[in-house]
N, C-alpha and C positions, 0 to 999 in steps of 0.2 A: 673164501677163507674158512679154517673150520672154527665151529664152536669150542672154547679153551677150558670153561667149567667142566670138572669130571664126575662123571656117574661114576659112584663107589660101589661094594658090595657090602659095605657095611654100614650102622649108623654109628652115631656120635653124638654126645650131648652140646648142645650152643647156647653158653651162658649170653647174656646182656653186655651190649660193649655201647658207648654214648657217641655218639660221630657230632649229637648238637648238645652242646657243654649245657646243663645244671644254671638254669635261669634267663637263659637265652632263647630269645622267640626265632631269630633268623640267622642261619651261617649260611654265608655264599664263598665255597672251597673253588680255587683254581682246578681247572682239570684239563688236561690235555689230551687231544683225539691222533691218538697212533693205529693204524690200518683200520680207524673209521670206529675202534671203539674209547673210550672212556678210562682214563686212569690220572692218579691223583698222586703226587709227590709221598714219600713217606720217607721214615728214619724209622730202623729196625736195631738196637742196640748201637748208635753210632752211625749205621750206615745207609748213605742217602741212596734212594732208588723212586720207584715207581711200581702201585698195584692197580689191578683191573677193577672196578667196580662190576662186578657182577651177580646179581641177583638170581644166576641158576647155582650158584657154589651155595651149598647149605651151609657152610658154617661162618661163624663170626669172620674170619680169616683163616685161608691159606696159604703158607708159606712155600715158597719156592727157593728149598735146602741147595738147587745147584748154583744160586746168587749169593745164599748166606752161610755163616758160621754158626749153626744151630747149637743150644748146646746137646748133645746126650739125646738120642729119642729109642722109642720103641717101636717096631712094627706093628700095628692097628687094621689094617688092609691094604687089599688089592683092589684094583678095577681099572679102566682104559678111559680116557680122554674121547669125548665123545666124536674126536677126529680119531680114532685109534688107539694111540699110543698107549702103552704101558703104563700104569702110573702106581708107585708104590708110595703107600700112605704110613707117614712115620707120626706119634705124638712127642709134644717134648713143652716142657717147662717154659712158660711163657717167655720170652724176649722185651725190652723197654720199646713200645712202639708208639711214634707221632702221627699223625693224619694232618697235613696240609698246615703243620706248623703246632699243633695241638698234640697233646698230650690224648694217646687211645686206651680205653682200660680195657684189653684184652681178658680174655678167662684166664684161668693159674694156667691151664695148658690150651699150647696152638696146634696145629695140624698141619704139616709139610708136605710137597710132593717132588718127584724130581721134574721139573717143568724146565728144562734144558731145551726139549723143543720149540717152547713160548719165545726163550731169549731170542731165537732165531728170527723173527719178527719184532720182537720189541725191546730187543737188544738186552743187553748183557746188564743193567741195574732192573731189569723184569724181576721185584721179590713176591708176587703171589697176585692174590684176590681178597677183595674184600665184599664178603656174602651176604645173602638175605637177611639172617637176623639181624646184620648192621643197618642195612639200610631199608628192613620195615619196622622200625621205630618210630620214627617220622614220618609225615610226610613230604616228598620230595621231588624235585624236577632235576631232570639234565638239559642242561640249555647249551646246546652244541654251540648256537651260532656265536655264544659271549664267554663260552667254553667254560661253563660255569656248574656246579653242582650247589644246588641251594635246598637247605634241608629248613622246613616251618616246624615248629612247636606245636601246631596244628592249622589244619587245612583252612585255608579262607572261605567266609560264610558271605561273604561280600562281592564278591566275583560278577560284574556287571552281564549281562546277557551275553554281548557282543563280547566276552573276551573267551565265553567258552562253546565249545565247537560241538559237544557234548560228551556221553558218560556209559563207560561199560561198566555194569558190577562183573567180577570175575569171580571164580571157584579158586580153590589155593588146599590143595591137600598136604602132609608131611614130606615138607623135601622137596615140593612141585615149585612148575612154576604157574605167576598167574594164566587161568586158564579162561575161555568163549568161548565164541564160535563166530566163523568168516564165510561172509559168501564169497566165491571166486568168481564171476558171473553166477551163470545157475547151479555152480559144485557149492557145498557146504562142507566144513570140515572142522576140526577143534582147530585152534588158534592160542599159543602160547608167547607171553613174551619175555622178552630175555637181553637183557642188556649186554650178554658178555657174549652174544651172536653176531654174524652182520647179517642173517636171514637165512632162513633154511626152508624149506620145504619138501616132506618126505611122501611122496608119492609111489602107489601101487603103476606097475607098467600100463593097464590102462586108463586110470585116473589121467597120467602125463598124456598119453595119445587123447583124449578127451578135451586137455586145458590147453594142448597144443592146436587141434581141428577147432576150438571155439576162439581161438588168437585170445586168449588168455596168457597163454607163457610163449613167448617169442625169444631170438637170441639161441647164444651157440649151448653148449649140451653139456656141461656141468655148471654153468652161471648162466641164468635166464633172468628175466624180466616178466614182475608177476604183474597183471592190470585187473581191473575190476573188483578189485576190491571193499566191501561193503562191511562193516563192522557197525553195531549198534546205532544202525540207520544211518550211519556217517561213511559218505565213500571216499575214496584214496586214489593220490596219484599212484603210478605203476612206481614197482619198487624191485630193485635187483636183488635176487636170492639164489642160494645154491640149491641145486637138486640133487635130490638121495632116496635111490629104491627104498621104498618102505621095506622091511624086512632082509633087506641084501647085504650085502658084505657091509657097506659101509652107517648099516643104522643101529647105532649101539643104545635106541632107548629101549627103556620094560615094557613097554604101551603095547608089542608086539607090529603087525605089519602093516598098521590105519595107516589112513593120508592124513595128514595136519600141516598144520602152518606156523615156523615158529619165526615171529617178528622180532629183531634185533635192532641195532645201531645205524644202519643203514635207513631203517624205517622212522627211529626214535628222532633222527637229527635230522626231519622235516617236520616232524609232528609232536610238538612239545604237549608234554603227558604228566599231567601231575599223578604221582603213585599212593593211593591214601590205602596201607595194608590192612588199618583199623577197620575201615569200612568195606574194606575188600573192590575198591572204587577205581578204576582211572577216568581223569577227569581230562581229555584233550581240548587246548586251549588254541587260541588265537596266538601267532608267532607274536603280535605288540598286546599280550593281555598284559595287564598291568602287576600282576606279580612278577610278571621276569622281568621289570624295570629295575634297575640295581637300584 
């Protein structure tokens, strides 16, 4: 499946929006898993739907103007869906928006795309995403298996030995996603992750003949199966990812034609991951650590 956040060609300012309310140490949000990633009920002026939590959208939220009744917007940009498509970028005057029952203080203005393609997949109440700067305020976990988004006031200092599996510090530039580095067996590559992914992996044509003769990527020829995976001394079970010529028709990032590895939903919903943005932290835990206790 492709990745739904879009590379723009422009930027945009992303004011503060609260996703865990003003005096509150824990919200644990409903979410529900449609083609394996993460979205969360919403109300957009009225109108009940459904957005993606995804942390490669840079902004507070985007809207997806082919579900709603936007009012009045302006053109801001252009740029493609990092599965292709077209995406025309309009601003407009913020809308009354709830998050899982809650009241969200969006900026004065939102940002729209036509995401008419997304519906096709997550159906016709698909109104957008909701971005990085919402969701590195906090710290927070996606807990696939209780299908749960729980966002702390601050990261636990209390975390017994045995519930955490261990800890990558990551880099995080303007607009990026968090970033490391993965050994594949003996290939190394940057390593990015991304919630609004199910897994990708952009590979030069002999990097793949390489991960394929080392039975690293096994499986048919646009979804593979990646193994040996090693991350911050911590190894992984094998995990399904799409392949894409680094540099070919189908790799729409600026990084230009490297091999990397970008870890998404598919990956996240074995391997619960607290996301701490303040300290530039992911902390992987034990599936019964005791914070994912409701």
């Amino acid at each position: 499946m492709v990745r739904l956040a879009v590379t723009l060609m422009f930027l945009t300012s992303s004011a503060s929006a609260q996703l865990l309310p003003s005096g509150q140490d824990r919200r644990d949000i409903a979410i529900e898993v449609i083609d394996g990633r993460a979205v969360v009920a919403v109300t957009v002026d009225g109108q009940d739907g459904l957005m993606m939590l995804d942390n490669g959208t840079p902004e507070v939220m985007m809207l997806n103007r082919d579900a709603l009744d936007l009012p009045m917007g302006r053109e801001v940009g252009r740029g493609n869906a990092a599965s292709g498509q077209p995406v025309v970028v309009m601003q407009h005057d913020a809308p009354v928006v709830m998050v899982g029952g809650l009241p969200f203080a969006v900026p004065d203005h939102v940002t729209s795309g036509n995401f008419a393609f997304v519906e096709e997949g997550f159906g016709p109440e698909f109104m957008g995403f909701i971005g990085s700067p919402a969701l590195a305020e906090a710290p927070f976990l996606l807990d696939f298996p209780r299908k749960r988004l729980i966002l702390l006031r601050a990261a636990p200092q209390d975390l017994a030995p045995a519930d955490v599996r261990g800890r990558i510090v990551f880099s995080i530039w303007e607009d990026s996603l968090p970033t490391s580095v993965v050994e594949v067996g003996q290939t190394a590559m940057l390593l990015e992750f991304d919630t609004g992914d199910n897994g990708t992996i952009y590979l030069q044509d002999a990097s793949r003949a390489t991960l394929i003769a080392a039975g690293s990527l096994t499986g048919g020829s646009d979804t593979m199966v990646l193994s040996g995976l090693r991350v911050g001394g911590m190894d992984f079970e094998p995990t399904p990812v799409r392949v894409v010529q680094a540099g070919g028709p189908e790799d729409f990032r600026n990084s230009g034609a490297s091999d990397s590895l970008r870890l998404g939903a598919a990956f996240l919903a074995q391997n619960p991951v607290l996301w701490n943005f303040a300290s530039t932290e992911l902390v992987f835990l034990s599936p019964t650590a005791t914070v994912l206790v409701p």
